[in-house]
C-alpha positions in Angstrom: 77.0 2.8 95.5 79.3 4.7 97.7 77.6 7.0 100.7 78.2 10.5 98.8 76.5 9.4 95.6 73.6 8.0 98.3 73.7 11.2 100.1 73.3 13.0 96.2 70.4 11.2 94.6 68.3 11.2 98.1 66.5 13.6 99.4 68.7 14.0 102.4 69.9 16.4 105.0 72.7 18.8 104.2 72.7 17.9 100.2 68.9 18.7 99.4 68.1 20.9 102.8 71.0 23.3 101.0 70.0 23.4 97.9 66.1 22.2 96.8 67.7 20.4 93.8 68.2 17.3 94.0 71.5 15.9 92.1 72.0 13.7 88.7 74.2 11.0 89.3 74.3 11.0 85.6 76.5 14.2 84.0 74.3 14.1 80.3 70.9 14.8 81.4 69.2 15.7 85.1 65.8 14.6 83.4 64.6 11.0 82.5 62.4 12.2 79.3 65.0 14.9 78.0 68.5 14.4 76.8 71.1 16.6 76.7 71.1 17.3 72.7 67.5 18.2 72.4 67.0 21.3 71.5 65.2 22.5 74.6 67.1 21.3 76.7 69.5 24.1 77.9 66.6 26.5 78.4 64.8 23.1 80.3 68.3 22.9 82.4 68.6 26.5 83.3 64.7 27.0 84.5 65.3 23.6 86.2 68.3 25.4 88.3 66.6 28.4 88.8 63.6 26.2 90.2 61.1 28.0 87.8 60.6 24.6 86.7 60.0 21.3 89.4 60.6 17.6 88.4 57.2 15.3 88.4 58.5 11.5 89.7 62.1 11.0 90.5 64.3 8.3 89.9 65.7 7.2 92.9 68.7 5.5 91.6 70.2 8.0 88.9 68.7 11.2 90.8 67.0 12.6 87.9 63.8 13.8 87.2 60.7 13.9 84.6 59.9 17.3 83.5 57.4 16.9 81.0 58.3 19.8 78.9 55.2 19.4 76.7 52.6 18.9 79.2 50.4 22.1 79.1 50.8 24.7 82.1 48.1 25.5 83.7 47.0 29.0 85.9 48.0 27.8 88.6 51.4 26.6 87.6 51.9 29.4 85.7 51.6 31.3 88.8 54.2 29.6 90.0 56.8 30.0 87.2 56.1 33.9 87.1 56.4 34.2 90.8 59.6 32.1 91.2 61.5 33.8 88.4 60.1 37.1 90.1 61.7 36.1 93.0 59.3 34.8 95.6 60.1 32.9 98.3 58.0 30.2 98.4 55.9 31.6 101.0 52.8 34.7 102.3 50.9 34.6 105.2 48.0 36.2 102.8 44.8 34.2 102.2 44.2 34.3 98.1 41.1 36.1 97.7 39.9 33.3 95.1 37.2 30.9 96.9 38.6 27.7 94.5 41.9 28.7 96.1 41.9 27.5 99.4 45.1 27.5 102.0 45.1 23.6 101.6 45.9 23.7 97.8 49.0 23.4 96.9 49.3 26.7 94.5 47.8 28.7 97.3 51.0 31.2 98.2 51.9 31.1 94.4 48.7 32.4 93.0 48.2 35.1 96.3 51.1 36.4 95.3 50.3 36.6 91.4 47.3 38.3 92.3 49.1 40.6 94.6 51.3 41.6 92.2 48.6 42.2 89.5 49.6 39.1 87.0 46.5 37.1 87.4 43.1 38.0 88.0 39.5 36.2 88.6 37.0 35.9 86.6 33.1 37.0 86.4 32.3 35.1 89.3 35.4 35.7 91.4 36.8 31.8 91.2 40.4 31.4 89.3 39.8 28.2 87.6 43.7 27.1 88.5 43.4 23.6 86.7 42.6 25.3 83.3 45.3 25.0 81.0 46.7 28.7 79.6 46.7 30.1 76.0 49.8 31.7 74.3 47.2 34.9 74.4 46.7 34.9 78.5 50.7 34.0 78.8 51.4 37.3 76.7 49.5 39.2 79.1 50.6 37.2 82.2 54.5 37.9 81.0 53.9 41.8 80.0 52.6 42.3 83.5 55.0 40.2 85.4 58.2 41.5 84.1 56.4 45.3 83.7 58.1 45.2 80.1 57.4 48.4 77.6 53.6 48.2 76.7 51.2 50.5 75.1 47.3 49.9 74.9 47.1 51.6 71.5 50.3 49.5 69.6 48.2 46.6 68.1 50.0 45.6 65.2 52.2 42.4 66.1 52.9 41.4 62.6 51.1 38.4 62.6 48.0 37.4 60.4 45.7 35.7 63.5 46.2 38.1 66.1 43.8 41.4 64.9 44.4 44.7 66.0 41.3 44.9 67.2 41.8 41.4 69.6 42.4 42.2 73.0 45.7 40.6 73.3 47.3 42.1 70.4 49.3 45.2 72.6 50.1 42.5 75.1 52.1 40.3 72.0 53.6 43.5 70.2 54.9 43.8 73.7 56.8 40.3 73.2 57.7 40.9 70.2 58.9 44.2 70.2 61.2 42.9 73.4 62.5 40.0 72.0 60.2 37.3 73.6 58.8 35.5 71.2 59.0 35.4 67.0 55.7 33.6 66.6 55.2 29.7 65.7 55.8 30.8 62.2 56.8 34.0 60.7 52.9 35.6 60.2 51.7 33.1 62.9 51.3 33.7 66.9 49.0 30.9 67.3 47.5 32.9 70.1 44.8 30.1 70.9 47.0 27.2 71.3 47.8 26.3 74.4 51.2 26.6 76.7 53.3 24.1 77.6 55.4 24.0 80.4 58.6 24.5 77.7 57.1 27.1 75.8 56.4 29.3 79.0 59.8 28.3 80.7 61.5 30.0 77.3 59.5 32.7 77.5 61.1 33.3 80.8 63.9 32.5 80.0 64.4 35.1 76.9 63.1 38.3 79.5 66.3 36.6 81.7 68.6 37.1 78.3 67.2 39.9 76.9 66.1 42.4 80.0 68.2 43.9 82.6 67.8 41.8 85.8 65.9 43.4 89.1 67.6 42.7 92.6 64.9 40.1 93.2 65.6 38.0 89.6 69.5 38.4 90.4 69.1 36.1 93.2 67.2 33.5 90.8 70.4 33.9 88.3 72.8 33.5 91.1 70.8 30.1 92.7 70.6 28.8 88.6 73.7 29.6 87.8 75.2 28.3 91.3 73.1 24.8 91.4 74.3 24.0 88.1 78.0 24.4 89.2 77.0 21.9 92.2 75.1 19.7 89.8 78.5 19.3 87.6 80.7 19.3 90.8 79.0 16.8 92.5 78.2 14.5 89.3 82.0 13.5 88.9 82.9 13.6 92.8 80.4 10.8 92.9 81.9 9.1 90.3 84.8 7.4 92.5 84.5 4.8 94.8 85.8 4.3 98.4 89.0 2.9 97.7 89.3 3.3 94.3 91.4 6.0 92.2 89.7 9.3 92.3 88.0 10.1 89.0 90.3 12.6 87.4 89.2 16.3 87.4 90.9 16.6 83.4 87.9 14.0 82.6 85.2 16.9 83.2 87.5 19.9 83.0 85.6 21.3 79.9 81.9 20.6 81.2 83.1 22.4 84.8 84.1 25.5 82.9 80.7 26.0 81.4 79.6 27.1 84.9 82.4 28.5 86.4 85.1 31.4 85.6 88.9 30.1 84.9 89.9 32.4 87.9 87.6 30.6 90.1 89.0 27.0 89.1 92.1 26.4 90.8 89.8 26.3 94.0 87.3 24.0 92.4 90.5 22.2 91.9 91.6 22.2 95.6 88.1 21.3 96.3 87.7 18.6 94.4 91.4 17.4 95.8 89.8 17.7 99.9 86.3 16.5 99.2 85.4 13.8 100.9 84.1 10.9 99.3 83.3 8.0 101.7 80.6 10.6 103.4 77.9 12.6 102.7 79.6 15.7 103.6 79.5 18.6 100.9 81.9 22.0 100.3 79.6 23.5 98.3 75.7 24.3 99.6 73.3 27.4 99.9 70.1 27.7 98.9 69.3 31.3 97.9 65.9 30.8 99.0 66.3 32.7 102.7 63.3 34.8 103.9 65.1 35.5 107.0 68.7 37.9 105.5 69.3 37.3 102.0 71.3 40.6 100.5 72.1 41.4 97.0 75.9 43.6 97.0 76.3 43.9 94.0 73.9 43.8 90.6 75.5 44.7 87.2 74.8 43.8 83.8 78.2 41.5 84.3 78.4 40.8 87.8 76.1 39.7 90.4 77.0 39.2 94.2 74.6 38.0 96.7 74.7 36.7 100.6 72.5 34.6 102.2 72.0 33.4 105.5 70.6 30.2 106.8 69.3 29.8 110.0 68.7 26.3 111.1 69.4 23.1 113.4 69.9 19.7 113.2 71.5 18.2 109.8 72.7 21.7 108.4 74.2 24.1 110.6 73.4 28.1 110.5 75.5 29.1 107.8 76.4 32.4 105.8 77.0 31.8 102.1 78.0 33.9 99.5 78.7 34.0 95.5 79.9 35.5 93.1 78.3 35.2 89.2 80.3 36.6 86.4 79.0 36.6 82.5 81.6 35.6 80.4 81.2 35.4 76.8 77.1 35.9 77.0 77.1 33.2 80.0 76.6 33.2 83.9 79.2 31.7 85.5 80.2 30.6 89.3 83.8 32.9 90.1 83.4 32.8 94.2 82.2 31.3 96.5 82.6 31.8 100.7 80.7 29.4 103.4 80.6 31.0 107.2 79.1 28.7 110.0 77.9 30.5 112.7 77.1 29.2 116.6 73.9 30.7 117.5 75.4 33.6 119.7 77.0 34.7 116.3 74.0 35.1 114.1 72.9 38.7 113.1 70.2 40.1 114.3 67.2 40.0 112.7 64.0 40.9 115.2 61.1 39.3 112.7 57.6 40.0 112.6 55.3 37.3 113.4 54.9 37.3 109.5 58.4 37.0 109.0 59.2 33.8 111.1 55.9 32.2 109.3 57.2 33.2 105.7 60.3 31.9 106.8 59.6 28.7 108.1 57.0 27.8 105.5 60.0 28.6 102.4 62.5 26.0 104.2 59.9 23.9 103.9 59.2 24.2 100.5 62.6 24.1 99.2 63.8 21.2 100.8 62.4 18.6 98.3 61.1 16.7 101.1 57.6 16.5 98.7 55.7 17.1 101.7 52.9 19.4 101.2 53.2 22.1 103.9 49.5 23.9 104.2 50.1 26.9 107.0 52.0 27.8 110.1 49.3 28.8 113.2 50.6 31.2 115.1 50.4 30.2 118.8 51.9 32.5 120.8 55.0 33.9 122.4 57.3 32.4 124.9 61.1 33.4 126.0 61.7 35.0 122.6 60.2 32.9 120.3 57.3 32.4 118.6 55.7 29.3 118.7 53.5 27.9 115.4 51.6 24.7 114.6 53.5 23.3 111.4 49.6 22.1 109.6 50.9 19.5 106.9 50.0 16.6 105.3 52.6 14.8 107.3 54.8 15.6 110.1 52.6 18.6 111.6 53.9 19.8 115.1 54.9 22.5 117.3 57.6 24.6 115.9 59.6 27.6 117.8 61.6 30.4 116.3 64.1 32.8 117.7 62.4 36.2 117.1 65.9 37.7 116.9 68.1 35.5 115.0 65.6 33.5 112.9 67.2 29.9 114.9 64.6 27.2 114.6 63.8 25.1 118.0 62.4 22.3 117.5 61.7 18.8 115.2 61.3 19.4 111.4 
C-alpha cells in the first residue's frame, strides 16, 4: 500500500484534520453494509458528505465505514442530524438545561442547541430521555420546527387513514406532506407510531435540501457535501497507482468525476490529477467548512453557492483560506472552483474573539477531525500576552491549550 492511500484510509493529519471524512479506498461504496446500487444509497452518500450522518466502526484497510441505515435514531441523535444540516458547528459553550444531559455526554452541544433553537423539548419532569428511540410522529414535529417550513395549527387533514385530525401530530405531517417531505409508507398510511431509522430521518432531510430554498447556514452544509464527495472521487483513483507504476488513467473515472464536478472546472482537476503527488501524503484539495472562527457565505442562489472559509491552525495543516464554488447542473450540486491560500501568521485576518468564540472554536476542530476522541469542555483559564488559555477536559489527550485572541492561531499540543 503506497503512503497516499495510507495517508487516505487513516485518520491522519492534513487528509482527515481537513476534511472530518475519512476517504474510501474503494470508488463503489464508502460504507461496509451499503452498496452503491441500493436504493438508499445516494441519499445515505450525500448525508454521509454533508456529515448529517457519522460512520459507527471503520475499516481500517478499505477506509469505509458502517452506517447502519436501519438502526433506529434516537433524540439524541436526532438532535444531531437537525442541528448539523442546520448548520451547527459542532460546538456551545451553553450547559443543556436537561439534568440526563450532562457536559460529559456526548450529545451534550447537539441537544443545547436543539433546545435553543426550539426543536426539542423536555418532558413532565424536565429530563430528555436522549436514548429513546423517535416515532415518525415526533420526527414530523422535530423537522416542521427545524426547517420553520409552512405550518398551520388548524390544517389537520394529511390524507392518511391513521393519523386523525384530531391527533396532535396531524398539522405537523400535513406540513410534510403538503412540502414535499414525505408521501407516507403507503398511499393512506403514515405509520406515525413506527419508529425512525437513521435512513428514514436522513431522507427526510435530505428532501427539505431538494425541495426548499437553502438558508446561508444550510449552503455551507451543501458546499462541504457536495465538495467532500468531489475529494472522495478525486482521491479514490489518485490512490489507485503505485510508486513506480503507471499512473492510473484519469479516462478510467472521467464519468464518475463529473457527477461532482462542472465540465468548466475539469481541465484543472485534470492538471491536478497530472501534479498530485503520489509517493506522499500531501493533498491539493482540503477544507473543512466547519470554521467557527471566519467562515463567509458570497454568494447564495438557487444555482450557485460560493463560500470561504478560514482555518486557523499549527502543526500538520497550516492556516489556510479555502474557497469553492457549487454550481447545480441539471438538478445536481457540483464542485466548479476551487482556491487554497496559506497564510503565515502575520497574514491572518483579524478576528478579536470572545472568550466564547475561541472555546466554540477549538471544541469544533476537535470534533471534526475524526480523531474519535470524545472532547467534553474547554475551562477557561485565563488571559496571557493575547491569548486565552483553556484546559482541553477529554477523555484522552486533556491539556493546556492557548489561542490568539486576534487571529484565532492555536499555541500549543493538540
Amino acid at each position: 500500500m503506497n503512503l497516499l492511500k495510507k495517508s487516505l484510509i487513516g485518520v491522519i493529519g492534513a487528509g482527515v484534520l481537513s476534511t472530518g471524512v475519512a476517504f474510501s479506498a474503494d470508488a463503489e461504496s464508502v460504507f461496509t453494509d451499503v452498496s452503491e446500487s441500493n436504493d438508499q444509497y445516494d441519499v445515505l452518500e450525500r448525508s454521509y458528505f454533508k456529515t448529517i450522518l457519522s460512520g459507527y466502526s471503520r475499516d481500517d484497510l478499505t477506509g469505509k465505514v458502517e452506517v447502519r441505515p436501519y438502526a433506529k435514531v434516537t433524540r439524541a441523535q436526532a438532535a444531531k442530524m437537525l442541528t448539523v444540516s442546520l448548520g451547527f458547528k459542532n460546538a456551545t459553550q451553553e450547559l443543556s438545561p436537561f439534568p440526563d444531559v450532562t457536559e460529559y455526554y456526548w450529545g451534550h452541544d447537539y441537544i443545547t442547541e436543539a433546545a435553543a433553537l426550539g426543536i426539542v423539548n423536555g418532558y413532565s419532569n424536565g429530563k430528555f430521555i436522549p436514548g429513546q428511540v423517535l416515532n415518525r410522529a415526533q420526527a414530523a414535529k422535530m423537522i416542521v420546527d427545524a426547517f420553520d417550513l409552512p405550518f398551520n395549527k388548524n390544517e389537520d387533514d394529511t390524507g392518511f387513514t391513521d393519523v386523525p385530525e384530531d391527533d396532535w401530530s396531524a398539522p405537523y405531517v400535513k406540513s410534510l406532506v403538503d412540502a414535499g417531505i414525505t408521501v407516507g409508507t403507503s398511499s393512506t398510511t403514515f405509520s406515525p407510531d413506527q419508529e425512525v431509522s437513521r435512513y428514514q430521518l436522513a431522507a427526510f432531510i435530505d428532501r427539505v435540501y431538494e425541495s426548499q430554498e437553502l438558508t446561508d447556514d444550510m449552503a455551507v452544509v451543501q458546499v462541504r457535501g457536495t465538495f467532500n464527495k468531489m475529494k472522495d472521487t478525486y482521491y479514490d483513483n489518485v490512490a489507485k497507482s503505485e510508486p513506480r507504476q503507471p499512473v492510473y488513467p484519469y479516462e478510467n473515472f472521467r464519468d464518475e468525476m463529473l457527477e461532482s464536478i462542472t465540465t468548466a472546472y475539469e481541465p484543472t482537476v485534470i492538471e491536478n490529477y497530472k501534479q498530485q503527488c503520489r509517493a506522499c501524503d500531501g493533498l491539493i484539495y482540503t477544507g473543512s467548512f466547519l470554521s467557527n472562527v471566519d467562515l463567509d457565505v458570497i454568494q447564495n442562489t438557487e444555482d450557485t453557492i460560493q463560500v470561504r472559509d478560514l482555518y486557523t491552525q499549527v502543526g500538520l495543516v497550516p492556516s489556510q483560506q479555502t474557497y469553492v464554488e457549487i454550481k447545480k447542473v441539471d438538478g445536481k450540486w457540483k464542485v466548479n472552483d476551487y482556491k487554497i491560500e496559506y497564510l503565515n501568521s502575520d497574514e491572518l485576518p483579524v478576528q478579536n474573539l470572545t472568550i466564547e468564540e475561541a472555546a466554540n472554536y477549538l471544541e469544533s476542530i476537535d470534533r471534526s477531525t475524526g480523531w474519535g476522541v470524545q472532547v467534553y469542555r474547554y475551562e477557561y483559564l485565563g488571559e496571557e500576552d493575547g491569548s486565552y488559555i483553556y484546559y482541553r477536559h477529554a477523555e484522552r489527550y486533556s491539556g493546556e491549550i492557548r489561542i490568539d485572541k486576534v487571529t484565532g492561531l492555536t499555541i500549543g499540543d493538540y
